[in-house]
TORKOL-4160 file (C-alpha; in steps of 0.2 Angstrom, whole numbers, padded with zeros to 4 digits, m for minus):
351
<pt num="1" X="0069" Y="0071" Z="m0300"/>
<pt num="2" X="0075" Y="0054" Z="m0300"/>
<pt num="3" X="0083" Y="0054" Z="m0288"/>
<pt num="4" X="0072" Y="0062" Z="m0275"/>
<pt num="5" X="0061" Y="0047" Z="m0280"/>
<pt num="6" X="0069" Y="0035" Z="m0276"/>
<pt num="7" X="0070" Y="0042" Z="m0259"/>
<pt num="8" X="0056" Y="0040" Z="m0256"/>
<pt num="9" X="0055" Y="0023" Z="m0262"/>
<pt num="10" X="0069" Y="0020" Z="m0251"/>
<pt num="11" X="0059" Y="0026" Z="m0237"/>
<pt num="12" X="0044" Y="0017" Z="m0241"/>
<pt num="13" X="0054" Y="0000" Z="m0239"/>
<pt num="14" X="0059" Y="0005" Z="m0225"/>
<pt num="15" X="0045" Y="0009" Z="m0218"/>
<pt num="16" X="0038" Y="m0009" Z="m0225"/>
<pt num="17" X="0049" Y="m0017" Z="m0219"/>
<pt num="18" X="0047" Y="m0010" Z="m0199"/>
<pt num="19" X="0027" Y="m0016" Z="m0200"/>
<pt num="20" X="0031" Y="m0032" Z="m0209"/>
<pt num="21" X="0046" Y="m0034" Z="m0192"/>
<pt num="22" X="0031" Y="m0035" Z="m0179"/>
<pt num="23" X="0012" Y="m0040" Z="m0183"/>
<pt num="24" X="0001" Y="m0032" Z="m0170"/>
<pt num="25" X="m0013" Y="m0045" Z="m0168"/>
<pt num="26" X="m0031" Y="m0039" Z="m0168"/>
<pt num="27" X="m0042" Y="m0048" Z="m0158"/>
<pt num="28" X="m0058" Y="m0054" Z="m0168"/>
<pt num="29" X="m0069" Y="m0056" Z="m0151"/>
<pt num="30" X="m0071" Y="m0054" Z="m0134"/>
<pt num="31" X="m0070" Y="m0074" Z="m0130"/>
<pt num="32" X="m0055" Y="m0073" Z="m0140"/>
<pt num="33" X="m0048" Y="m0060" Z="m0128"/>
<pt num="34" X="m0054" Y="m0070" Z="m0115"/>
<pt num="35" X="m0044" Y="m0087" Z="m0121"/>
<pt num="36" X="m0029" Y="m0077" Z="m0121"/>
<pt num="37" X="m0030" Y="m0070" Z="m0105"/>
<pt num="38" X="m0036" Y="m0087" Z="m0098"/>
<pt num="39" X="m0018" Y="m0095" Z="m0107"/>
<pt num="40" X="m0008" Y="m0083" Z="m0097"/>
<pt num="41" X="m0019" Y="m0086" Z="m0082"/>
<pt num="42" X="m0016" Y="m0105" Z="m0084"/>
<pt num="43" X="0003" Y="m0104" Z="m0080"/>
<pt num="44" X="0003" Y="m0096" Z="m0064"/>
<pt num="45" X="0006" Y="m0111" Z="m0051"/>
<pt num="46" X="m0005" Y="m0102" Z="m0038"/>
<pt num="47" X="m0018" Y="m0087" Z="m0040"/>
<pt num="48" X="m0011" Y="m0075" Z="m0031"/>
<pt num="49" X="m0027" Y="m0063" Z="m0032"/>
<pt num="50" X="m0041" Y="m0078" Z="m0024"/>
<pt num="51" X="m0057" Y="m0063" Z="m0026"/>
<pt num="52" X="m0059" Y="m0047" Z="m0033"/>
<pt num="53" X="m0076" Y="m0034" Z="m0029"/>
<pt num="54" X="m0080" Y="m0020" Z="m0044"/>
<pt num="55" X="m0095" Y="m0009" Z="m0042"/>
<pt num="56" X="m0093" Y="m0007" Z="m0062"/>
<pt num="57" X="m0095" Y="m0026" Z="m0063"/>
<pt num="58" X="m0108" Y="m0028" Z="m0048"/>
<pt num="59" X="m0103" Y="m0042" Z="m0039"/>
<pt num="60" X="m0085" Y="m0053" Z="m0036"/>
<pt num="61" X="m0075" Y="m0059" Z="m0047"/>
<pt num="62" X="m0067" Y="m0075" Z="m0045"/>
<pt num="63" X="m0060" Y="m0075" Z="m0062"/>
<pt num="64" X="m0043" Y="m0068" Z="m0063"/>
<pt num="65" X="m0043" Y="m0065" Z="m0082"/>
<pt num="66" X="m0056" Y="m0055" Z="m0079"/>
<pt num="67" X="m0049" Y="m0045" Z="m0064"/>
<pt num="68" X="m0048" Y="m0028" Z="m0072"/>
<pt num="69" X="m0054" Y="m0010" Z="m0071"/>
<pt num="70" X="m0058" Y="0002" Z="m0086"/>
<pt num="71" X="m0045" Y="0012" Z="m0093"/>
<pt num="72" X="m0055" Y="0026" Z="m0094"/>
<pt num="73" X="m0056" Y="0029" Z="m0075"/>
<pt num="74" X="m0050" Y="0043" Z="m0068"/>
<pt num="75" X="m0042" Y="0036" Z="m0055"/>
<pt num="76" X="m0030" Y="0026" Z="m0070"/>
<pt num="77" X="m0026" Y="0041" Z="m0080"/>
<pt num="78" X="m0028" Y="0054" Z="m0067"/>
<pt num="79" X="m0023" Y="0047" Z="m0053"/>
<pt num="80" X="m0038" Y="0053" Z="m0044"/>
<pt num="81" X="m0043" Y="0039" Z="m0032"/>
<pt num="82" X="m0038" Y="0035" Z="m0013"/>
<pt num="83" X="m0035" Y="0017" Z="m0003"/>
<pt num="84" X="m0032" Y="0005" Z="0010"/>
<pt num="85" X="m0026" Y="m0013" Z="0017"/>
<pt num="86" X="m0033" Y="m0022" Z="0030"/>
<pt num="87" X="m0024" Y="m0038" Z="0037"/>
<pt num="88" X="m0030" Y="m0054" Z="0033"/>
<pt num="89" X="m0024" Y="m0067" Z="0048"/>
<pt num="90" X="m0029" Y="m0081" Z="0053"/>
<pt num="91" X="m0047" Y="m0079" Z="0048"/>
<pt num="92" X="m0049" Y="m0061" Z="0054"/>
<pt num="93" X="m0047" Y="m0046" Z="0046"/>
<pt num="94" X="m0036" Y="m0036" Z="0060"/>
<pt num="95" X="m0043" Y="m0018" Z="0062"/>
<pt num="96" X="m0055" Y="m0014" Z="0048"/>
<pt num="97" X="m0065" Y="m0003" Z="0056"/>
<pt num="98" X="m0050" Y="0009" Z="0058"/>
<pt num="99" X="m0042" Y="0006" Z="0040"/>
<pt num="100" X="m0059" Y="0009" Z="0033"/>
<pt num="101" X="m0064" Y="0028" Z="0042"/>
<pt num="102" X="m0048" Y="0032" Z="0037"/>
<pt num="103" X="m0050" Y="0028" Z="0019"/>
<pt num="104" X="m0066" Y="0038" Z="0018"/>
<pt num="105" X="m0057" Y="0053" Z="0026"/>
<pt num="106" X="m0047" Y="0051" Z="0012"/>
<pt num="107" X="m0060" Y="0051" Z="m0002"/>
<pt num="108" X="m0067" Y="0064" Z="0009"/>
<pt num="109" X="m0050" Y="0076" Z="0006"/>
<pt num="110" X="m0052" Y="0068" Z="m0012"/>
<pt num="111" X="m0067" Y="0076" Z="m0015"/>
<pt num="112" X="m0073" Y="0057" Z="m0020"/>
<pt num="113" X="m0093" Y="0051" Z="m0015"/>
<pt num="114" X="m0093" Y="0031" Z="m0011"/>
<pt num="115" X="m0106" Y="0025" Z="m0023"/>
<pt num="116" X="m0109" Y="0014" Z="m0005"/>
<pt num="117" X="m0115" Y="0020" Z="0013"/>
<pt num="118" X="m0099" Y="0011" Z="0025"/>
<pt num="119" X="m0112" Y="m0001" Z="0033"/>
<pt num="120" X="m0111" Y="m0008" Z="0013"/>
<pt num="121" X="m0094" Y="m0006" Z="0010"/>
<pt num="122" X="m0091" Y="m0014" Z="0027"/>
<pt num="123" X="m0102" Y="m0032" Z="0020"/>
<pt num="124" X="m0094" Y="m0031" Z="0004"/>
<pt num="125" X="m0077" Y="m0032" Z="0010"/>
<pt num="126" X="m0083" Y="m0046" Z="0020"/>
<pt num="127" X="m0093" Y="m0056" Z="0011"/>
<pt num="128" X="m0076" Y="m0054" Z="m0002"/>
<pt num="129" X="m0064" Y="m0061" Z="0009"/>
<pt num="130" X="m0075" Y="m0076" Z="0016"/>
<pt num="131" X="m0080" Y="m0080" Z="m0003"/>
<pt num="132" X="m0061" Y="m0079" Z="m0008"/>
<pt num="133" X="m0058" Y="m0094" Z="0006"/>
<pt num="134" X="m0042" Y="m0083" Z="0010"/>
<pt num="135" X="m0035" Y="m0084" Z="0029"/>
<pt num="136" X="m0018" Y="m0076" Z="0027"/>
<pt num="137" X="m0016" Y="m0061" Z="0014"/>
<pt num="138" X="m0020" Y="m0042" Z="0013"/>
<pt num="139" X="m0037" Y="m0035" Z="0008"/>
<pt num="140" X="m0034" Y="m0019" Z="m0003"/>
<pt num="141" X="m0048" Y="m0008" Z="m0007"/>
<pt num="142" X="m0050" Y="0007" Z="m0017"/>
<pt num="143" X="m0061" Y="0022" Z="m0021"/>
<pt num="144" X="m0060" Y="0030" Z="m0037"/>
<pt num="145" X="m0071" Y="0046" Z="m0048"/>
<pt num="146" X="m0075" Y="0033" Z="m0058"/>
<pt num="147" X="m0076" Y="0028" Z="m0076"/>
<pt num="148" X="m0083" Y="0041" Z="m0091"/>
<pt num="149" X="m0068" Y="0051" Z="m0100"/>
<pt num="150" X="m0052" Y="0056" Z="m0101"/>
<pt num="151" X="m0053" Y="0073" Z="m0095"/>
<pt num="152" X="m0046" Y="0079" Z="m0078"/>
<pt num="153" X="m0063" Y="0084" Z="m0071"/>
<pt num="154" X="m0072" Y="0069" Z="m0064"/>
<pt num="155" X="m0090" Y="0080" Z="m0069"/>
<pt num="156" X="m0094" Y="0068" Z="m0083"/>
<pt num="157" X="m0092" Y="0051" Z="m0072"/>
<pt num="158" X="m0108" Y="0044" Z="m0070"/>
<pt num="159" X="m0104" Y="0038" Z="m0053"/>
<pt num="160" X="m0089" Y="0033" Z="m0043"/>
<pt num="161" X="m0080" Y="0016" Z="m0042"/>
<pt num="162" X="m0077" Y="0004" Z="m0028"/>
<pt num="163" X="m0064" Y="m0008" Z="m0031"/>
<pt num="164" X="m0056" Y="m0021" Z="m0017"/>
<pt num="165" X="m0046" Y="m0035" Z="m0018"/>
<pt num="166" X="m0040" Y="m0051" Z="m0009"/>
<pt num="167" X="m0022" Y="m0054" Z="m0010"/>
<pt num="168" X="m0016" Y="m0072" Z="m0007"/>
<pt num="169" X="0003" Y="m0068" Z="0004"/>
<pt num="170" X="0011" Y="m0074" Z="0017"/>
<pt num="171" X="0018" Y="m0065" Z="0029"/>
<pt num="172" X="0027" Y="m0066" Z="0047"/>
<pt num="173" X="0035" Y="m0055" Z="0060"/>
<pt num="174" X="0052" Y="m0045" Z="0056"/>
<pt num="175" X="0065" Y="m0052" Z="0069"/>
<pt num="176" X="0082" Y="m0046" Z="0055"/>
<pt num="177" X="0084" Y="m0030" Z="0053"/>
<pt num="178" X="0087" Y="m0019" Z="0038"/>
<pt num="179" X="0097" Y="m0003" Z="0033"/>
<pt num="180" X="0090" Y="0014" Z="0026"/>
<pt num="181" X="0094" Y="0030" Z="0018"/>
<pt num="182" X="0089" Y="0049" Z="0019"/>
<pt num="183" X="0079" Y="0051" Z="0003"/>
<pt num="184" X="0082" Y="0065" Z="m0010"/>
<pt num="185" X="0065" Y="0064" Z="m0018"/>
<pt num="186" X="0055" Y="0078" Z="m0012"/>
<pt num="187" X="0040" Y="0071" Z="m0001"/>
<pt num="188" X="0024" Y="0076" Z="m0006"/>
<pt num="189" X="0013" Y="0091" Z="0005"/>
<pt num="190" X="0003" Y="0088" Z="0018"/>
<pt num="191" X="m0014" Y="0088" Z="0010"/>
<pt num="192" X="m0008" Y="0074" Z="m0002"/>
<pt num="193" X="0004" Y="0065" Z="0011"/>
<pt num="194" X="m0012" Y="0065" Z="0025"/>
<pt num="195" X="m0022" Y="0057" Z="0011"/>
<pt num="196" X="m0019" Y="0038" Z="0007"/>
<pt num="197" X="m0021" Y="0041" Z="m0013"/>
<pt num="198" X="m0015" Y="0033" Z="m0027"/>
<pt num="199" X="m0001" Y="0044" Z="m0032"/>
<pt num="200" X="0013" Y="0035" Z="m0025"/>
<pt num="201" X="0028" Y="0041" Z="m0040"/>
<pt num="202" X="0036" Y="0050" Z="m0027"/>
<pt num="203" X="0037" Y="0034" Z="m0015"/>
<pt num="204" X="0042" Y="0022" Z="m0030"/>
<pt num="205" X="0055" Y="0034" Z="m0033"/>
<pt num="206" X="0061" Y="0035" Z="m0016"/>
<pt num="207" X="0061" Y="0013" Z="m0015"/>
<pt num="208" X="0069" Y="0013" Z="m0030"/>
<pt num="209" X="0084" Y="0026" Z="m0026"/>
<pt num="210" X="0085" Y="0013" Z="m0010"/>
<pt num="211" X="0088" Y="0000" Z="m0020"/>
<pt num="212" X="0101" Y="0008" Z="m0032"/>
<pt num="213" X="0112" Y="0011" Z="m0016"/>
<pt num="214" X="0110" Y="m0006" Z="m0008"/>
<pt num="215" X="0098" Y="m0002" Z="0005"/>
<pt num="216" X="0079" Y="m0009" Z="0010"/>
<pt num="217" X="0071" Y="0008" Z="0009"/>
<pt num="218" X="0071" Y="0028" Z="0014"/>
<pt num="219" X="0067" Y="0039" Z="0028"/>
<pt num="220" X="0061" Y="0055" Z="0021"/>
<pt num="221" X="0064" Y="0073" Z="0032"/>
<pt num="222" X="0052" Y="0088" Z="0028"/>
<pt num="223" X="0060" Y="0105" Z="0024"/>
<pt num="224" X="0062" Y="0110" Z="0041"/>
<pt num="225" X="0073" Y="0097" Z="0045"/>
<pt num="226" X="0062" Y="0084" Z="0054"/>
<pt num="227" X="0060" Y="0066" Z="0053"/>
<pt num="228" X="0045" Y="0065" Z="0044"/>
<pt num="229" X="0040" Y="0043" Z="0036"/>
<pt num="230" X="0046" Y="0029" Z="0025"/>
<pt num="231" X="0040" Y="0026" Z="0007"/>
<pt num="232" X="0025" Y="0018" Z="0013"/>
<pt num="233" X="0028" Y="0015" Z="0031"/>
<pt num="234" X="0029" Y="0028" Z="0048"/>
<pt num="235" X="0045" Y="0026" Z="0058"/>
<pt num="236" X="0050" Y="0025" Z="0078"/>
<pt num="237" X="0064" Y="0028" Z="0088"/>
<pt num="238" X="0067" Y="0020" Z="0105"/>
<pt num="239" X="0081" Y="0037" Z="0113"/>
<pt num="240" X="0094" Y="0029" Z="0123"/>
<pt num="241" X="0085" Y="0036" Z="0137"/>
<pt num="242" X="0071" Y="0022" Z="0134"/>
<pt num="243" X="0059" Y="0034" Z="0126"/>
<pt num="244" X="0050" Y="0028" Z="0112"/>
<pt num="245" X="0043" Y="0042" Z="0099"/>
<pt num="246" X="0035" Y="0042" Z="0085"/>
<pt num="247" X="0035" Y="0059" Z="0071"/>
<pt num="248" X="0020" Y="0073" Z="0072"/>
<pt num="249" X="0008" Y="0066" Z="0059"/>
<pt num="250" X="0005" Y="0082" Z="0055"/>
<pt num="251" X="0012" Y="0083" Z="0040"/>
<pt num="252" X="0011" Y="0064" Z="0035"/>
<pt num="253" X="0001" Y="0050" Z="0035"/>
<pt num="254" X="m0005" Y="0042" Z="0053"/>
<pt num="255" X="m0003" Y="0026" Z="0051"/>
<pt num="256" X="m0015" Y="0012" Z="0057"/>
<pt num="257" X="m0001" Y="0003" Z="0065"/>
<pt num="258" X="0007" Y="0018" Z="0071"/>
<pt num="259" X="m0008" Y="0022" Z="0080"/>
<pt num="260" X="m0011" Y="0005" Z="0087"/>
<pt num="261" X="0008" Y="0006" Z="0094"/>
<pt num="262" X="0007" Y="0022" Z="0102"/>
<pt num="263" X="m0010" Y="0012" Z="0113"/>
<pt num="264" X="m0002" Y="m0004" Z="0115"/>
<pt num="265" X="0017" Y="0004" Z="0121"/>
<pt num="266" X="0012" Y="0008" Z="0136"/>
<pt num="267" X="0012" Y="m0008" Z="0143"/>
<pt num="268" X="0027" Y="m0009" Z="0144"/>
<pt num="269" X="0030" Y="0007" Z="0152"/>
<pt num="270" X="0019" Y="m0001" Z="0164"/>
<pt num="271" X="0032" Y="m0016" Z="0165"/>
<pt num="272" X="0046" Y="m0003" Z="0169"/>
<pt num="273" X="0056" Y="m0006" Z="0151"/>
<pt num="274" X="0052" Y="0010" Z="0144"/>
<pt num="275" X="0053" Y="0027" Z="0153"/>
<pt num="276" X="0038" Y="0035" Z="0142"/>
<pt num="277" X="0028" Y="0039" Z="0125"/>
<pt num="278" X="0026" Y="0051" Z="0115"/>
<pt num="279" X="0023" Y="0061" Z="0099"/>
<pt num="280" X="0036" Y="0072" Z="0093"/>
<pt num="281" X="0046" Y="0083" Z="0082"/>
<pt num="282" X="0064" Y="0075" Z="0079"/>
<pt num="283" X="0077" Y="0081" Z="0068"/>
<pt num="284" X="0090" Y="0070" Z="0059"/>
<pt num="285" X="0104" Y="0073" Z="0070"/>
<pt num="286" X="0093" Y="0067" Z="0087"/>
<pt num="287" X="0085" Y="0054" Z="0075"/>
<pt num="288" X="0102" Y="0045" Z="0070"/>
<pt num="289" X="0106" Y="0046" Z="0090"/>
<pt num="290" X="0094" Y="0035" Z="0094"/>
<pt num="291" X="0098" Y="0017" Z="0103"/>
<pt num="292" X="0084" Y="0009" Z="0091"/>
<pt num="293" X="0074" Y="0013" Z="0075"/>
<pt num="294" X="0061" Y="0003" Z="0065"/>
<pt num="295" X="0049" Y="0005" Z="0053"/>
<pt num="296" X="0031" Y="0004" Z="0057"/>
<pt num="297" X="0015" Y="m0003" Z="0046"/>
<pt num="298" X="0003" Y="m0015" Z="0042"/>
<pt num="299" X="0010" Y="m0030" Z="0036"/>
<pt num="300" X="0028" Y="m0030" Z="0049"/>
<pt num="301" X="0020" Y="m0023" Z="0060"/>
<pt num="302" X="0038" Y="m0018" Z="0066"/>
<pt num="303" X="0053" Y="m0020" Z="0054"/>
<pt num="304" X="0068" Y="m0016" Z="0063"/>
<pt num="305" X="0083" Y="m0001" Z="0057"/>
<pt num="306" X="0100" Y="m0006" Z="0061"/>
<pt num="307" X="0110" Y="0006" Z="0048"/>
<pt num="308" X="0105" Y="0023" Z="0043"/>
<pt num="309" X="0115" Y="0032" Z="0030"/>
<pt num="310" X="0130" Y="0019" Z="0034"/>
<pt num="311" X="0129" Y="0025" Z="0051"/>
<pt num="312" X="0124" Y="0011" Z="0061"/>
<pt num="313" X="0109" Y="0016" Z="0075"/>
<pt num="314" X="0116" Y="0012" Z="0092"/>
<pt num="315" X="0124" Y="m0006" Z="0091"/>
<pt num="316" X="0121" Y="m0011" Z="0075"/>
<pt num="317" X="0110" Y="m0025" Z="0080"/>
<pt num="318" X="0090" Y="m0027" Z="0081"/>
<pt num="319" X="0086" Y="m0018" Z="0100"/>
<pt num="320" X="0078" Y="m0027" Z="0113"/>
<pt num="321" X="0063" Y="m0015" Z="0116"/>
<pt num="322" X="0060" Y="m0016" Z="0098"/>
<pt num="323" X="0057" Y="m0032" Z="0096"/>
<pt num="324" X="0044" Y="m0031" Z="0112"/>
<pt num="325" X="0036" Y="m0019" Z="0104"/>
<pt num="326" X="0032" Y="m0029" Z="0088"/>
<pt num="327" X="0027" Y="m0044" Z="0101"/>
<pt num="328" X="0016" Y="m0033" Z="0105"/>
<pt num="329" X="0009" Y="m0029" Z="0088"/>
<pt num="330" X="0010" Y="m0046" Z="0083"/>
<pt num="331" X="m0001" Y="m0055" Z="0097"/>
<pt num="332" X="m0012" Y="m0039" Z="0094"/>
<pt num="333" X="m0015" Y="m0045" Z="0077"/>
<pt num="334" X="m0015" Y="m0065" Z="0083"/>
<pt num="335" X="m0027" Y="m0065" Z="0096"/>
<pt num="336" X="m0031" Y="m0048" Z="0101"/>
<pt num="337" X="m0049" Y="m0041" Z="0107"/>
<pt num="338" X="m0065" Y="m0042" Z="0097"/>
<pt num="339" X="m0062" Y="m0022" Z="0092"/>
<pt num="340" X="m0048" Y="m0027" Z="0083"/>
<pt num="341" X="m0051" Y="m0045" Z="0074"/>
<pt num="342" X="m0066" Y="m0047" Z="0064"/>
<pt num="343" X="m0074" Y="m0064" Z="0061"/>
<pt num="344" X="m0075" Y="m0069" Z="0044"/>
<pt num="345" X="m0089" Y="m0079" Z="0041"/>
<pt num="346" X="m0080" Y="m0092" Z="0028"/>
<pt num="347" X="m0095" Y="m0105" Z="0029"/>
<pt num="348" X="m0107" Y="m0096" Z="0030"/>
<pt num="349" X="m0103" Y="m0088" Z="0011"/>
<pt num="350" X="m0094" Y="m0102" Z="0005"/>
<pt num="351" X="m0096" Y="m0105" Z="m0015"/>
């Protein structure tokens, strides 16, 4: 009998001693929070995140402390919620119009209602950007179920959240180029791949298994053998032929960029550099015969392949025609039409 209790003394020392190792501190207030959140803020050289919108909060937040959504949305704990970037670049924002209709397709797949007509969500991603004074950046916006509960039907949200925000980063064109692997981590289906959502494990994981084996990042192939995307980018392949084609977007995402390209390409068919353009179904074996491959997305626009699985792709070196077609791109995004480029009125909505 003794000895069984001092067992448990035993054990309730130990267990003492664990809670008196690490005091979890208990915020008295929310202006205490606040101050803390405030310190870290403090040490951050330059705010990286110049304006946030919430439909929860009603308005912008300038704030980063307080740049925050509920953990009780569905689109935290569920992942049910979908998004997009547009360009920030020299006082434009570079094809909203297009990244914004293809966002509410998605919430459309997602089965999420915007709390907002477009007209609305259009001003408010706007009047974000010109309050944030940012000219050179990325504007990421998102549409979740909402906040309400922790349960996977989003019946008991009271309404669906929009969030966005302003992303201070500099960027420029891609001239070096980079070298990929064939992932092994299953890509998703095509009803979540067509969808830009928030459930991007499988891409974090295909990145990270990059990374492990020296490379940039990964070229996923579907189960029947064909090229199919990056981790969060499409691809392209210049053939030795001077062919440029890009992968069905059948079964994956169709990129902004990659849409934009398959437009502007031509032009240099016109100039007699490439033979033609096209969509098509490519498998790994014609793929890794091409004379040039890049990657293909928002922010690159192009960023160029030289070494696919230690294979290099036709001379090892960033091609010719791939760097005219990110020109291409690039003076797109710089000075192209009013279709493209949307003013952002910084004066007008100074604060």
């Amino acid at each position: 009998m003794e000895h069984k209790k001092s067992d448990e003394i035993a054990a309730f020392e130990a267990e003492k001693a664990v809670y008196s190792d690490f005091k979890v501190h208990v915020f008295s207030s929310s202006s205490e929070l606040l101050e803390r959140l405030h310190e870290k803020w403090s040490l951050v050289k330059k705010q990286p995140y110049p304006a946030m919108y919430s439909s929860v909060y009603g308005g912008i937040i300038l704030d980063p402390a307080i740049m925050v959504i509920p953990i009780d949305d569905h689109m935290v704990h569920r992942g049910h919620g979908v998004f997009d970037t547009s360009i920030i670049y020299d006082g434009y924002l570079y094809e909203l119009d297009v990244h914004l209709d293809r966002f509410l397709r998605s919430a459309s797949k997602a089965k999420i209602s915007s709390p907002f007509p477009r007209s609305t969500l259009r001003s408010i991603l706007i009047q974000m950007t010109a309050v944030s004074k940012c000219k050179k950046g990325t504007l990421r916006f998102w549409l979740s179920a909402g906040p309400g509960n922790f349960l996977l039907s989003p019946a008991g949200c009271p309404t669906s959240a929009f969030y966005a925000v302003v992303i201070d980063d500099d960027f420029s064109q891609c001239k070096e180029g980079v070298k990929v692997i064939t992932s092994t981590i299953p890509m998703k289906s095509p009803l979540f791949a067509t969808t830009k959502n928030v459930n991007y494990l499988p891409n974090v994981l295909s990145v990270m298994e990059a990374e492990e084996k020296g490379a940039f990042a990964s070229i996923w192939v579907d189960n029947e053998g064909y090229i199919a995307e990056g981790p969060n980018v499409n691809v392209a392949f210049i053939t030795q032929d001077k062919e440029l084609i890009l992968p069905s977007f059948d079964k994956i995402l169709s990129g902004c960029t990659a849409l934009r390209l398959l437009q502007l390409a031509p032009k240099l068919v016109e100039q007699g550099q490439l033979k033609s353009v096209k969509i098509a179904d490519l498998t790994v074996q014609e793929a890794k015969r091409a004379a040039e491959m890049t990657y293909v997305g928002s922010t690159l626009p192009l960023l160029p392949i030289v070494m696919w699985d230690e294979q290099s792709i036709g001379d090892g070196k960033v091609g010719e025609l791939t760097m005219a077609l990110s020109d291409l791109l690039w003076e797109d995004m710089v000075a192209g039409d009013g279709k493209q480029r949307v003013p952002v009125p910084y004066e007008k909505l100074a604060t």
